[in-house]
C-alpha positions in Angstrom: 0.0 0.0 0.0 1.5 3.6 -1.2 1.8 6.2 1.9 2.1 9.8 1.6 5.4 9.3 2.7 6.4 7.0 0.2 6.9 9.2 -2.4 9.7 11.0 -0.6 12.1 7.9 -0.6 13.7 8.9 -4.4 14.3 12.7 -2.9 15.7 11.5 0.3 18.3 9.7 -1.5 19.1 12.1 -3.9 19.8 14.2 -1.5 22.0 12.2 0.4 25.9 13.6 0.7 26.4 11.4 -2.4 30.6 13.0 -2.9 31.3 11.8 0.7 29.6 8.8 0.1 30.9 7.1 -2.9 34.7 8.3 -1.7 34.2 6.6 1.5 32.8 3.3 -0.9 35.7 3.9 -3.0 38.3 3.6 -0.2 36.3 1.1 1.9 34.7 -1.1 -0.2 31.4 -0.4 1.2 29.5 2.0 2.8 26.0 2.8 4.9 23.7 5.6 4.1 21.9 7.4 7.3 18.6 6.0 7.7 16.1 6.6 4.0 13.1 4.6 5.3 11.0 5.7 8.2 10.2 3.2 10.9 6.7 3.4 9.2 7.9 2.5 6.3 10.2 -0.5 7.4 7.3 -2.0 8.8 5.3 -1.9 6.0 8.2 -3.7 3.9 7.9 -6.0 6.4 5.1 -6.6 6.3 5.2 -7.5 2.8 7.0 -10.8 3.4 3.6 -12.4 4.1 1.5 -10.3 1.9 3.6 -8.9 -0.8 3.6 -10.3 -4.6 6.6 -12.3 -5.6 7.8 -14.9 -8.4 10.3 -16.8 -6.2 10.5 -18.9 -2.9 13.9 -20.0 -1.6 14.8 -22.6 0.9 18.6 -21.5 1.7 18.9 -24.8 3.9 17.2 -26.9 0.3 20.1 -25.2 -1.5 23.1 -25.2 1.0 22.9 -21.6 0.9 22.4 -21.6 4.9 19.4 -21.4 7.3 16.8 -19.0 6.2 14.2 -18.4 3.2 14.1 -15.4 1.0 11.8 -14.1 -1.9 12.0 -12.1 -5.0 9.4 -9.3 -5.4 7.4 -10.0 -8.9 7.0 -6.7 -11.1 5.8 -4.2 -10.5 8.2 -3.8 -7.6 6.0 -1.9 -4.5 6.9 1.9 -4.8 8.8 1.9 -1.6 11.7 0.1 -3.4 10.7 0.9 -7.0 11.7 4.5 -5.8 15.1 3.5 -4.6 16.3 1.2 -6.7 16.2 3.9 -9.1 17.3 6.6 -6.9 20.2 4.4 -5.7 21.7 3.9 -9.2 22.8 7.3 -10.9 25.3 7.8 -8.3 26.6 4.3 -8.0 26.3 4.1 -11.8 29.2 7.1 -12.0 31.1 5.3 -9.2 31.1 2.3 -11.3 32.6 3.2 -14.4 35.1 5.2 -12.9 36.3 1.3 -11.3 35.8 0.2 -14.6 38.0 2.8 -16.8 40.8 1.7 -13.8 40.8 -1.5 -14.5 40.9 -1.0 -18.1 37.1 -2.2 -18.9 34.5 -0.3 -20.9 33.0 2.3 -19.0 29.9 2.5 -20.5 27.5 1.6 -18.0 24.6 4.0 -18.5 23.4 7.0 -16.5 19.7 5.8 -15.5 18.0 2.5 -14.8 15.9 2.3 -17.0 18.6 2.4 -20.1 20.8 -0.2 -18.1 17.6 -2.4 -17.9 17.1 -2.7 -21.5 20.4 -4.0 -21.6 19.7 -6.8 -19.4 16.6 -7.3 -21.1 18.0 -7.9 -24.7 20.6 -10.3 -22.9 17.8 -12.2 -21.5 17.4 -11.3 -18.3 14.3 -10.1 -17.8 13.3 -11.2 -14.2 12.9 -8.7 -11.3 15.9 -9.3 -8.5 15.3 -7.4 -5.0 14.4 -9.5 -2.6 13.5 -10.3 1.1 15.4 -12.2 3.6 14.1 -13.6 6.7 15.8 -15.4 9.4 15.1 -16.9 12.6 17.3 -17.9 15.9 20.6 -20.0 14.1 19.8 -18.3 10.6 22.5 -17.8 8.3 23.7 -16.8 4.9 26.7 -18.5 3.6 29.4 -16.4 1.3 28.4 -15.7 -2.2 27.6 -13.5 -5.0 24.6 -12.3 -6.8 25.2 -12.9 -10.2 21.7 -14.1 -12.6 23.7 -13.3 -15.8 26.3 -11.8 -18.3 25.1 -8.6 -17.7 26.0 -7.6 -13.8 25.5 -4.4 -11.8 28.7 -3.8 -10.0 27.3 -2.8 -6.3 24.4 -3.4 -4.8 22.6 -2.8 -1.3 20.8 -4.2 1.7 18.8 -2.3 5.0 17.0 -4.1 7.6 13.5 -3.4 8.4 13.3 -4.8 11.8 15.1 -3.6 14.9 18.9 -4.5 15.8 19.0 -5.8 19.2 15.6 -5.7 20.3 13.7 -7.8 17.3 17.1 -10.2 17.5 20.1 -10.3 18.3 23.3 -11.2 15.7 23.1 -11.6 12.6 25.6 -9.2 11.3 26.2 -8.4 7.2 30.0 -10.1 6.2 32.1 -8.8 3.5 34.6 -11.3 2.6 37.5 -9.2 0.8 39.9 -11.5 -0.8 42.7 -9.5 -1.7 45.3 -10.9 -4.7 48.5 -12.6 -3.0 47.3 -12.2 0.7 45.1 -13.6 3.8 41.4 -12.7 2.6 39.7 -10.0 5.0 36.1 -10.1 6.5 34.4 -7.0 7.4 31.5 -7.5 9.9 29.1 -4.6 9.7 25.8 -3.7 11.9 23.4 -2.8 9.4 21.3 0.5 10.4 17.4 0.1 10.2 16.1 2.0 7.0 19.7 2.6 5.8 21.4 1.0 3.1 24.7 -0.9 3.4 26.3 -0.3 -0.3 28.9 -2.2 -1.4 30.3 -4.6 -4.5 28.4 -7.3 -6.4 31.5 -9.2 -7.6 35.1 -7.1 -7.9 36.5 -3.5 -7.3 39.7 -2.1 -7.7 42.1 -1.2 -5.0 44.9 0.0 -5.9 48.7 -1.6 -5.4 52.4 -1.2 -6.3 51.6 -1.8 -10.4 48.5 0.8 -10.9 45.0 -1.3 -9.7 44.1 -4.7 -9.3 41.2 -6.6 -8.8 39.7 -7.9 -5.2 36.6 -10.5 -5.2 33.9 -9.3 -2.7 32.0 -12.2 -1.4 29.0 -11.5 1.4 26.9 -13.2 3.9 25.2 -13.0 7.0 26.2 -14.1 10.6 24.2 -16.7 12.6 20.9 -15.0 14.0 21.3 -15.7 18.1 17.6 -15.0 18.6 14.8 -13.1 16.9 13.2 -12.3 13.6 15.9 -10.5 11.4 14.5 -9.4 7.7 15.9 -7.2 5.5 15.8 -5.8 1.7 18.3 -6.3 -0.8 18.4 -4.1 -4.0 20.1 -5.6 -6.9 20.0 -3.1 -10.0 20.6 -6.3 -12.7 17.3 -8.3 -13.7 17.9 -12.1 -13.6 18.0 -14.4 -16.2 
C-alpha cells in the first residue's frame, strides 16, 4: 500500500551527501547511508514478506545456501523500493565506471536504470531481483555473489526493516574481501534500520604497487542468536 510518505524515498536519496559517500565506498569497499526509510515505512516492507507479490521462494537450507528463506518481489516492484532502486543507481552508476575505466574495462554503464535495464533485457534477463530475507534464531547466509547473468551491476545494497538488538540479536552483514597474493579480510558490519549498506556485487579495484588490481567481494550474514531478522536487498541487474 503507497503512503504519503512514500513518495519522498527517491528525494531522500538524492539528497543524500552522495561526494562523501561514494569516496568513502571507494576507499572502503562499502559504505552505509543514514537511515532513507522511516520506521513506518520499514514496517510496511515488512510486512510485505507475508502479503507482498513475488515470483520466487527459496529454501537456503534446500540449496546449502544456509538457514533461512528469501523471496523475490514480482514486477511491479511496490513503490517503496521501486523509488530507490532507481534513486540508488545514478550515483553508483558514475562510481562504477570510474572502477571500470581503472581496471581497463568499458566504461559505459549508462546514467539511469531504466537504459541499463534494457540491456539486461535484450541479454535475457528479464526477471525482477530485489528480494527479502528472513531469518530466525541459528539463521545464516553462507558467502556468495549475486550474479543471474552476463550482464551484472557492479554494487548493490541491503537495510534491515526490523530492529537491531531488540527484534534479534546477531546476525551481522559479512564482507569477505579476498585480496590478490594475501590472507582474505572479513568486514562484519551492523546494518542500520532503514539505511542502506552499499557495497560490490562481484570485484572493485584497489589500488597496489603496479596501478589497480582486482579484489573478489564475497558477502553473507552471521548466525541470528535469537529473533526475527528481515531485511531488503536491491540488486539493479534483472535475472535471467
Amino acid at each position: 500500500m503507497t503512503t504519503q510518505t512514500t513518495t519522498g524515498v527517491g528525494e531522500r536519496i538524492a539528497e543524500l551527501d552522495w561526494p562523501a559517500l561514494t569516496a568513502r565506498l571507494d576507499d572502503d569497499g562499502f559504505v552505509q547511508t543514514p537511515p532513507v526509510y522511516s520506521a513506518a515505512e520499514c514496517r510496511e516492507l515488512a510486512a510485505a514478506y507475508d502479503d507482498g507479490r513475488f515470483r520466487s521462494t527459496i529454501d537456503m537450507r534446500r540449496y546449502r545456501f544456509g538457514e533461512g528463506e528469501y523471496k523475490y518481489f514480482d514486477a511491479p516492484l511496490p513503490d517503496l523500493i521501486e523509488q530507490a532502486r532507481r534513486a540508488l543507481y545514478p550515483p553508483l552508476a558514475e562510481l562504477a565506471n570510474e572502477w571500470a575505466a581503472r581496471l581497463g574495462e568499458p566504461a559505459d554503464l549508462p546514467a539511469s536504470l531504466e537504459a541499463f535495464l534494457d540491456r539486461c533485457h535484450a541479454a535475457g534477463q528479464t526477471r525482477t531481483t530485489p528480494l527479502l530475507l528472513r531469518y530466525f534464531e541459528g539463521g545464516h547466509n553462507t558467502l556468495h555473489q549475486d550474479l543471474y547473468g552476463d550482464v551484472a551491476f557492479p554494487l548493490q545494497a541491503v537495510t534491515v526493516l526490523n530492529r537491531p538488538g531488540t527484534d534479534f540479536e546477531g546476525g551481522q552483514f559479512v564482507l569477505m574481501e579476498q585480496r590478490p597474493r594475501a590472507q582474505s579480510r572479513a568486514h562484519v558490519i551492523d546494518l542500520m534500520r532503514g539505511g542502506f549498506l552499499i557495497f560490490p556485487t562481484r570485484t572493485r579495484p584497489v589500488p597496489g604497487s603496479r596501478g589497480y588490481h582486482r579484489t573478489t567481494m564475497r558477502h553473507g550474514v552471521a548466525t541470528v542468536r535469537s529473533g526475527e531478522r528481515i531485511t531488503l536487498g536491491v540488486i539493479f541487474h534483472d535475472a535471467a
